[in-house]
Each structure stands twice: as structure tokens, then as C-alpha cells.
N, CA, C and O of each residue as an XYZ file, in Angstrom:
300
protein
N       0.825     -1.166      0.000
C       0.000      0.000      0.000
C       0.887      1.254      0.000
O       1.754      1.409      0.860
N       0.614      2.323     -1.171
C       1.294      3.216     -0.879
C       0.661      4.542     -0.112
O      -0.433      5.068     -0.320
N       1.760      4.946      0.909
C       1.450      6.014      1.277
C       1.825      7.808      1.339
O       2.885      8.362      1.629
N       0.709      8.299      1.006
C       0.998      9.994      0.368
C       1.345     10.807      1.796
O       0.861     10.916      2.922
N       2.648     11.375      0.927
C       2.784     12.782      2.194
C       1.820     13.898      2.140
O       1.246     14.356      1.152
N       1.757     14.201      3.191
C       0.754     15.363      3.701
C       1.737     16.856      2.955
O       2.856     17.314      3.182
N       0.544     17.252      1.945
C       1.618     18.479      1.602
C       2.106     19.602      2.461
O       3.181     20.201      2.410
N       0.522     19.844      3.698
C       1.230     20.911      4.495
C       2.453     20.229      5.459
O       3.044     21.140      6.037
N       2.961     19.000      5.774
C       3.918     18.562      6.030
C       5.086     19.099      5.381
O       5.956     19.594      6.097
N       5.219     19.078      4.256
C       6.284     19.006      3.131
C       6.489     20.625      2.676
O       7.529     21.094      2.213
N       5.561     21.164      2.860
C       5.381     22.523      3.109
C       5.978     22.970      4.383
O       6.828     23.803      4.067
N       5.964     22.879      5.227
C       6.173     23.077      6.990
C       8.029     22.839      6.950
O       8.843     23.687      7.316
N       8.306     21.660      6.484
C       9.554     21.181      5.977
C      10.335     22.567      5.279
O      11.222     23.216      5.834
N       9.916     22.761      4.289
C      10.280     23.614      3.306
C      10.601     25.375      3.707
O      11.456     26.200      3.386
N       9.535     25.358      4.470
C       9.825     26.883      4.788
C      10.614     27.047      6.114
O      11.290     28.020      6.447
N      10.378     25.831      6.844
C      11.261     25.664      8.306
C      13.366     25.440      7.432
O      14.294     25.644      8.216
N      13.598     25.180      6.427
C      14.652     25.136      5.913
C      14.937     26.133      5.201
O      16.096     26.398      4.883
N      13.711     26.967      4.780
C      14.119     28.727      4.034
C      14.636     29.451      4.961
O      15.772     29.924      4.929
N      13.755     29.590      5.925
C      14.174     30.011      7.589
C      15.059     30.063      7.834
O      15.577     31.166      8.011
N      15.894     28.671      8.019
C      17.243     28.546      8.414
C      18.396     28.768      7.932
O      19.378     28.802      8.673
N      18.487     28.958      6.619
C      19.334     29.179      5.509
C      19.216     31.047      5.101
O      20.035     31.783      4.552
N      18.056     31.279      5.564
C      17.942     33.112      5.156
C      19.271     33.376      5.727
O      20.206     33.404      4.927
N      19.544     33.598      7.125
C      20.768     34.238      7.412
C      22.245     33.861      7.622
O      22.890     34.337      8.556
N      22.715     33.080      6.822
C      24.205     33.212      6.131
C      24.773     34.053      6.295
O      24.476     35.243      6.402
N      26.026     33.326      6.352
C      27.274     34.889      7.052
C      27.747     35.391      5.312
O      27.954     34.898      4.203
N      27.725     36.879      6.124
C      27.925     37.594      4.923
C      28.931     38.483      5.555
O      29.024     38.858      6.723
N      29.615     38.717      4.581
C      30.876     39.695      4.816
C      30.793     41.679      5.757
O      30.610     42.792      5.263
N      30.910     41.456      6.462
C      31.036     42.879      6.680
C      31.897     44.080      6.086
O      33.105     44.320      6.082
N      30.803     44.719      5.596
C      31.925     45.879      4.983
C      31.388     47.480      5.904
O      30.280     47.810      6.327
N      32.708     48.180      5.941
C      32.703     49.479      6.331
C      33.136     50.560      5.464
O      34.036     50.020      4.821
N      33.061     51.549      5.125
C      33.750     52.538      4.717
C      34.656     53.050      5.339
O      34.670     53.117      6.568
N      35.404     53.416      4.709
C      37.021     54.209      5.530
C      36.239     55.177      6.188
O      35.034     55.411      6.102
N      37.398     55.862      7.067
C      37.400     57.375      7.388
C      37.850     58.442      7.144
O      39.016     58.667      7.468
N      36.983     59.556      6.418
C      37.940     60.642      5.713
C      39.304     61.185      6.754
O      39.038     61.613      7.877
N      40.181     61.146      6.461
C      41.537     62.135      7.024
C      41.553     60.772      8.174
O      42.254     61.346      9.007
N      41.346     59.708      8.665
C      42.431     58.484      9.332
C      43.328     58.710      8.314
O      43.360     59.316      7.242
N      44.259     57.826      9.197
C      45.352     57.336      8.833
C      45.549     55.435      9.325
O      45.755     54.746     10.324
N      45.338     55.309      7.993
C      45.397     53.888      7.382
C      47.126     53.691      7.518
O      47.926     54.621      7.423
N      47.542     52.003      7.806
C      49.011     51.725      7.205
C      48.916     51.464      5.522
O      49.839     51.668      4.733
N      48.084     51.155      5.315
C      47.612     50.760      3.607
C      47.311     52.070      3.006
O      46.314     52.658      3.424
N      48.111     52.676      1.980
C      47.211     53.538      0.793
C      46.536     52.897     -0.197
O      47.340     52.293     -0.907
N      45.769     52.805     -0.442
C      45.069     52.147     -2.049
C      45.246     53.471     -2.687
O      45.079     54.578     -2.176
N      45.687     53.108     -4.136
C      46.062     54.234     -5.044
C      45.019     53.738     -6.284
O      44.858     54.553     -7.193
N      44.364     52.558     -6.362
C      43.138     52.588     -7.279
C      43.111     51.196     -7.344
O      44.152     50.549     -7.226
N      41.544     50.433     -7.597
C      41.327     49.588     -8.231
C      40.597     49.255     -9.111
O      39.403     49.548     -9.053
N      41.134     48.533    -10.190
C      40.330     47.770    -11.493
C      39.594     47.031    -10.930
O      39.659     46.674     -9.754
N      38.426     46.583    -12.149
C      37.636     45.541    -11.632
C      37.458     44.723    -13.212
O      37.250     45.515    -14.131
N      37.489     43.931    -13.426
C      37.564     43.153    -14.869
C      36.657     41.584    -14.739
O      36.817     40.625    -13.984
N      35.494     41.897    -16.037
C      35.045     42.601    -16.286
C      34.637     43.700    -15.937
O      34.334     43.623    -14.747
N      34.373     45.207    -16.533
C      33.819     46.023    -16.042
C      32.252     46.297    -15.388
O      31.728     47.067    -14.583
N      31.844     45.111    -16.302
C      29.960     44.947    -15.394
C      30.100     43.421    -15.332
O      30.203     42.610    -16.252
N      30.071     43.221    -13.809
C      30.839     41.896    -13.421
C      29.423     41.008    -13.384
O      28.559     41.783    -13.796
N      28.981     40.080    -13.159
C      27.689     39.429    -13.249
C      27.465     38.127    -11.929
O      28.528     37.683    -11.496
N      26.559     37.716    -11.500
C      26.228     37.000    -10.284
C      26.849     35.490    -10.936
O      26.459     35.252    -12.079
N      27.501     34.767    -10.493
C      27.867     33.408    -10.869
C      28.834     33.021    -12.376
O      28.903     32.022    -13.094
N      29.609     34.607    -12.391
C      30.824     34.836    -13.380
C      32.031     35.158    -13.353
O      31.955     36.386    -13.375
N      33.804     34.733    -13.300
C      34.068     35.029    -12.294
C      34.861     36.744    -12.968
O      34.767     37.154    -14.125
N      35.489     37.337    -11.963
C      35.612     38.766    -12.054
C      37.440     38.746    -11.404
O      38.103     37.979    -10.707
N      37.610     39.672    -11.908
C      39.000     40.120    -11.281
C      39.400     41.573    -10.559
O      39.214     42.637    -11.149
N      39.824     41.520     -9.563
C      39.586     42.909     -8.671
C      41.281     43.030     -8.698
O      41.971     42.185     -8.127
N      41.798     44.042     -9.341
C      43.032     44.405     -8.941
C      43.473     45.919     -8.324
O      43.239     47.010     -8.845
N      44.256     45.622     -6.921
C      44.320     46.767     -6.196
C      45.351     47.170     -5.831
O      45.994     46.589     -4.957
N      45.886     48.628     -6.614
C      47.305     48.577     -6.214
C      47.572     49.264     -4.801
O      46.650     49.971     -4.395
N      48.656     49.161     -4.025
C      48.435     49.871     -2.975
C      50.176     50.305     -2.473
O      51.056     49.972     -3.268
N      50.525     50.909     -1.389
C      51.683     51.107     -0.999
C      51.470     51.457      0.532
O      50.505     52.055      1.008
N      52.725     50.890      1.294
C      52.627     50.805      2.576
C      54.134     51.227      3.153
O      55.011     51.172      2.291
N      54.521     51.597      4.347
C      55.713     52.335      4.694
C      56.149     51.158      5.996
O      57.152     51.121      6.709
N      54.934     50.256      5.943
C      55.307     49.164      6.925
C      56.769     47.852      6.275
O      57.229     47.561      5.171
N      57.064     47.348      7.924
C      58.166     46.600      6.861
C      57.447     45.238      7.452
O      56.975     45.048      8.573
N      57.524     44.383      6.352
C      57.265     42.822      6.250
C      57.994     42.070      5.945
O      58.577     42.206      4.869
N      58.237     41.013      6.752
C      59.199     39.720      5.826
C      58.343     39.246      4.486
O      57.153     39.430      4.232
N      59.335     38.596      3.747
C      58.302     37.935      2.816
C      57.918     36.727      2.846
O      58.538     35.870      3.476
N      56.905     36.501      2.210
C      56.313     35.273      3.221
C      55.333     35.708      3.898
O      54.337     35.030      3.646
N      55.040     36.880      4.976
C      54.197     36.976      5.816
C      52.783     37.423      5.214
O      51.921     36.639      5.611
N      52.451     38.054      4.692
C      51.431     38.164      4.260
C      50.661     37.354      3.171
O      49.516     37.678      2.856
């Protein structure tokens, strides 16, 4: 004998797993502060393509200069 699932079951299922999945860690971003003082200058970045698209991949290049000293290797 076969037996049928109850759709509001399968329903109940479904949105109890939308639920749980809505809040994913997502990156925090801030904006600088005008006139801080950063150890990093960014002096500009590309972005390639220029209209980058959801599930395409993209290239972010950022040049920058720093007065800090590093071994190499460390970063």
C-alpha cells in the first residue's frame, strides 16, 4: 500500500529550511574614514570585467603602498 505525504507537512519542511538558511554569514563591509590614517594607501582599483555578473568570475586588482616593513612570506 502506498502512502501519500501530507503536503502541508512538506510545506512546513520547506519553509522551516528557508528560515534557516535566510541568514548566512555575509561579509562585513565598512567605509574608511575621511583624514584616518590607514598603514595601507590604495592608489586605485580595477575591476575586470567592467559589469561583473552573479555566478561569473571577475578580477579585482588593487594597487596599494605601505611604509610598513614585512618579511616575505608573511602576508
Amino acid at each position: 500500500m502506498a502512502s501519500m505525504v501530507d503536503p502541508r507537512l512538506v510545506l512546513s519542511v520547506a519553509s522551516l529550511l528557508l528560515v534557516l538558511l535566510l541568514p548566512l554569514p555575509a561579509a562585513d563591509v565598512e567605509c574608511c574614514k575621511k583624514g584616518a590614517d590607514y598603514p595601507v594607501k590604495v592608489g586605485g582599483v580595477d575591476i575586470s570585467p567592467d559589469s561583473i555578473a552573479r555566478g561569473k568570475s571577475a578580477t579585482f586588482t588593487i594597487s596599494a603602498n605601505t611604509a610598513m616593513k614585512y618579511q616575505k612570506g608573511s602576508w
